[in-house]
N, C-alpha and C positions, 0 to 999 in steps of 0.2 A: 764648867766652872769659870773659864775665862772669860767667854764673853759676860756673864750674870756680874760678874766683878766688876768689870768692866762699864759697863750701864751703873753697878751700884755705886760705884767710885766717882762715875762723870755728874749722877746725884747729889752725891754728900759734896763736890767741890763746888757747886754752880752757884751758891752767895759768895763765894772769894772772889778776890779780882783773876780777869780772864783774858790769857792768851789771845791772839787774833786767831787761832785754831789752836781747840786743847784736846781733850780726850776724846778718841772714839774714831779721828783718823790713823792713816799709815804711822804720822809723823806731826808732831805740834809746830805750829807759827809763831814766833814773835813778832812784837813789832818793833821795829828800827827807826831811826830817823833818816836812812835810807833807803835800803830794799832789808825787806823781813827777813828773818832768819827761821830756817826750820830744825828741828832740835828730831833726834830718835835716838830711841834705847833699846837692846833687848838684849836677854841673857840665856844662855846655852847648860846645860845641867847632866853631868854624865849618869849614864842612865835612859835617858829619857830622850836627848838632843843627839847622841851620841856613843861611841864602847869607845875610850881611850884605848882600850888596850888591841882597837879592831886596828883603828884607823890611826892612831898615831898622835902627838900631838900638833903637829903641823898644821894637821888637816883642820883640827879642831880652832884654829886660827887663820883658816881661809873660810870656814864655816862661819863665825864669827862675823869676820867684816862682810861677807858676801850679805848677809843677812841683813845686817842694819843697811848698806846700801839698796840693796832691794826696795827699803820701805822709803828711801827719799827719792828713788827711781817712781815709785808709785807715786809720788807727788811731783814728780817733774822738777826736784832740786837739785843742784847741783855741790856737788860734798864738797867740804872745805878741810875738818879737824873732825878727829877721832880721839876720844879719849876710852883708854883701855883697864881694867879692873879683873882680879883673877883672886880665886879662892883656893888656892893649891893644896891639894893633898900631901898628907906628910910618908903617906906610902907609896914606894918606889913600883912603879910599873912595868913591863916590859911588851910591848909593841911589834903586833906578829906580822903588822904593814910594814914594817920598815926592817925589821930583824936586828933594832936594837936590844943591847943589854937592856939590865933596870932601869929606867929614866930618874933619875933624883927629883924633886922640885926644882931645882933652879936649872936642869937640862930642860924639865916642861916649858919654863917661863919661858927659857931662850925660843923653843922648837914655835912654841903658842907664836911669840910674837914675830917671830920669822914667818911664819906663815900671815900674818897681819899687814906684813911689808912688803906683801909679793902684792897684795889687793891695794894698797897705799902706794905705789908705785904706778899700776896700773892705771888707777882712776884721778892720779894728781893730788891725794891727801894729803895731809899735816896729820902726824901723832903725835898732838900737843899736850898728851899727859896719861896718868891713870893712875894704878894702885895694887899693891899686892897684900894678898896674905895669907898662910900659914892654920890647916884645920886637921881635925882628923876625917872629915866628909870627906865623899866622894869631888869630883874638880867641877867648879863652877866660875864663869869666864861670863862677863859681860862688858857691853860697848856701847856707850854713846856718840853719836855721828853730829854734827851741827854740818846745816849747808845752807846756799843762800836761795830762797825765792826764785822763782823767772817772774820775769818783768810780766804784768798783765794780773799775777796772781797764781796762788800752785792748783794741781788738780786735786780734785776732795771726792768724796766715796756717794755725794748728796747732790752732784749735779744731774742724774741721768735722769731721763724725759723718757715717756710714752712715745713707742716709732724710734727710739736709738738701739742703732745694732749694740748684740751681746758679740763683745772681741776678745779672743786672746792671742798671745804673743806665743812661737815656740811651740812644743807639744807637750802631753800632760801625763803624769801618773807612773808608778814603778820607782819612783826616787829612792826608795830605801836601795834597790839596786848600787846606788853609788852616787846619783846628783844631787842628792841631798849634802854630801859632804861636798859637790864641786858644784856653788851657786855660781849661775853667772848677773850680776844685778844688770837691769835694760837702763843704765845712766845712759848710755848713747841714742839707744833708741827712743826713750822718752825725752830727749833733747830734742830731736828730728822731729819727734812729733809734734811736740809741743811749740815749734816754729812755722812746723809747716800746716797743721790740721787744727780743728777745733774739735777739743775732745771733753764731753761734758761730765765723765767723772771715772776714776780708775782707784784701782787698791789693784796689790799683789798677792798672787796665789800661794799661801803660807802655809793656810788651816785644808786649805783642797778645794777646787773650785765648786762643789754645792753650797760649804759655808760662805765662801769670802762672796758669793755670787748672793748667798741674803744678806750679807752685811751692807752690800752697797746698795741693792733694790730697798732694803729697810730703811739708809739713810737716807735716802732719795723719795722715798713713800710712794714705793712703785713696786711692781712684779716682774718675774721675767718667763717668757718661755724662748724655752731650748730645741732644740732638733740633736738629737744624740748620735746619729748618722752623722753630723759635722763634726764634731770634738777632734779635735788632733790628739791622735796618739798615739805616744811615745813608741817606741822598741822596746824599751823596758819596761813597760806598759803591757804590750803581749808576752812576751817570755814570761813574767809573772806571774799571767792568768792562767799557763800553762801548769803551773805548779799549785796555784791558789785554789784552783776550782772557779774561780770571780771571770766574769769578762775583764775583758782588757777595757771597756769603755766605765765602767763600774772601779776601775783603778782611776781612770782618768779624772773621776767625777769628785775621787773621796782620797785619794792616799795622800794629799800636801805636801807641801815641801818642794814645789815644783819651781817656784818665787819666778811665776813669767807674771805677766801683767795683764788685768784683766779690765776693759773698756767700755764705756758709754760713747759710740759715733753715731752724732745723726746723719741723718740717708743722705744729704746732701754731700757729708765728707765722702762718703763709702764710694761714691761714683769715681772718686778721683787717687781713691786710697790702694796703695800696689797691693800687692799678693806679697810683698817680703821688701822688708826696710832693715837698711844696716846689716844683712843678713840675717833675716830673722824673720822669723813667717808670722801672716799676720793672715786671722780666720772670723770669719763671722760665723757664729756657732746660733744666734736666734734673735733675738729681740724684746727688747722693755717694754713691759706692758702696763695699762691701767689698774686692772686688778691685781691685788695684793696676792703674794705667796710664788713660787718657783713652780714652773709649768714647762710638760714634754709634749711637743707635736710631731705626733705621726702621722705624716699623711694627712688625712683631713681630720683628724682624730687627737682632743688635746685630754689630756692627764694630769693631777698633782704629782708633785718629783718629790720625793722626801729628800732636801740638803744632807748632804753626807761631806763628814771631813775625818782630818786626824786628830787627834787627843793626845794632845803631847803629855804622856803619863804613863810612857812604855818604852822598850829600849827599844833606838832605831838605830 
């Protein structure tokens, strides 16, 4: 449903006047009369994002900012101000992560935003505002991130070319395990790259890297094939598939929530490009190709890959 919204939305706005990038990347552009501003929003929904009563509410606001920095990591921006919004439940919880009593709402608000200021500290943020309120629903928390441009222009999901390696950052899959509440966003590493390499187009692995892997070959009007013998993956990833029945490469491909970064490098960068920046592993997993759709090569032997992600519409 999200993505179909998502096309049908970037639709119905496109006679309005237009961002310098609007719908359909990580993160939208403004324009400035100095360097652009990039603007992101996204909202977390208990139930579906998360079990308040697993993980706490703490978590649930490192969850939060980790998330929206992610998407300005994918575009190579650098975060300035966070503005923060919460739909609080009027029913008291109690939280078997931490072994507190009930949490009231306003013990949630404090715990939420505490956990927002451990990532705001981290990353050099302003929490220049937000908003609260008071429902009988389940807890719904959202965040808009504003950051500025890098100089040259940000990275978009529509750059990659035919012959650009298929990169990811980190390793993939098993997040429901626990990393899905502990994002790390690659602000640092997508600084480093974006100073030192040419990288012709990234988004981050949100939905799981089949879908976000067609998002970017669809914006780009290209394909991609994979080698599934290369994927990095996780530990949490194998332990998983021990219990799932699934390969652990079949997690790596489809579980989301992984929020490492996912690249277009042409051959030329690749020659010069380490095995791990900033501490963080960087893999060539296949390559962009001409023909349209997601493709597996074995050996001398190529396949359609059916894209697999998560479906945020279940409790994680």
């Amino acid at each position: 449903m999200e993505h179909s919204f998502i096309a049908w939305a970037k639709q119905r706005v496109s006679k309005l006047s237009q961002p310098e990038v609007g719908i359909g990347d990580d993160a939208a552009v403004l324009r400035a009369s100095n360097r652009s501003r990039v603007v992101t929003t996204d909202s977390l929904c208990e139930g579906s994002h998360f079990l308040l009563a697993e993980c706490g509410p703490r978590a649930v606001g490192r969850k939060l900012a980790g998330v929206n920095l992610s998407d300005l990591a994918a575009m190579a921006a650098t975060p300035t101000d966070m503005f923060v919004s919460a739909c609080l439940t009027k029913l008291a919880k109690k939280a078997k992560s931490s072994g507190d009593d009930d949490l009231s709402p306003s013990r949630i608000a404090v715990e939420i935003f505490e956990g927002i200021v451990e990532y705001a500290e981290k990353y050099g943020v302003s929490i220049s505002g937000g908003d609260t309120n008071l429902w009988d629903g389940p807890l719904v928390v959202s965040m808009t991130v504003i950051g500025e441009a890098p100089e040259g222009g940000c990275w978009l999901r529509s750059g990659a070319k035919p012959g650009d390696h298929v990169v990811v950052t980190g390793e993939l899959g098993g997040s429901i395990l626990g990393r899905h509440l502990n994002v790390e966003p690659r602000i640092e590493l997508a600084n480093l790259l974006r100073q030192e390499f040419n990288v012709h187009a990234a988004t981050d692995i949100s939905d799981g890297l089949g879908v976000d892997l067609l998002s970017l070959f669809t914006a780009s009007r290209c394909g991609a094939e994979i080698e599934l013998g290369k994927i990095p993956i996780s530990d949490a990833a194998r332990k998983l598939a021990v219990s799932s029945g699934r390969l652990a490469v079949d997690h790596a491909l489809g579980d989301g929530e992984d929020f490492e970064l996912l690249l277009a490098i042409p051959e030329s960068e690749m020659q010069r490009l380490p095995p791990e920046l900033a501490d963080v592993r960087l893999t060539s997993i296949g390559r962009f190709v001409s023909r349209t759709g997601l493709w597996q090569r074995d050996g001398g032997k190529v396949r359609q890959l059916a894209p697999k992600g998560y479906v945020h519409g279940t409790s994680s």
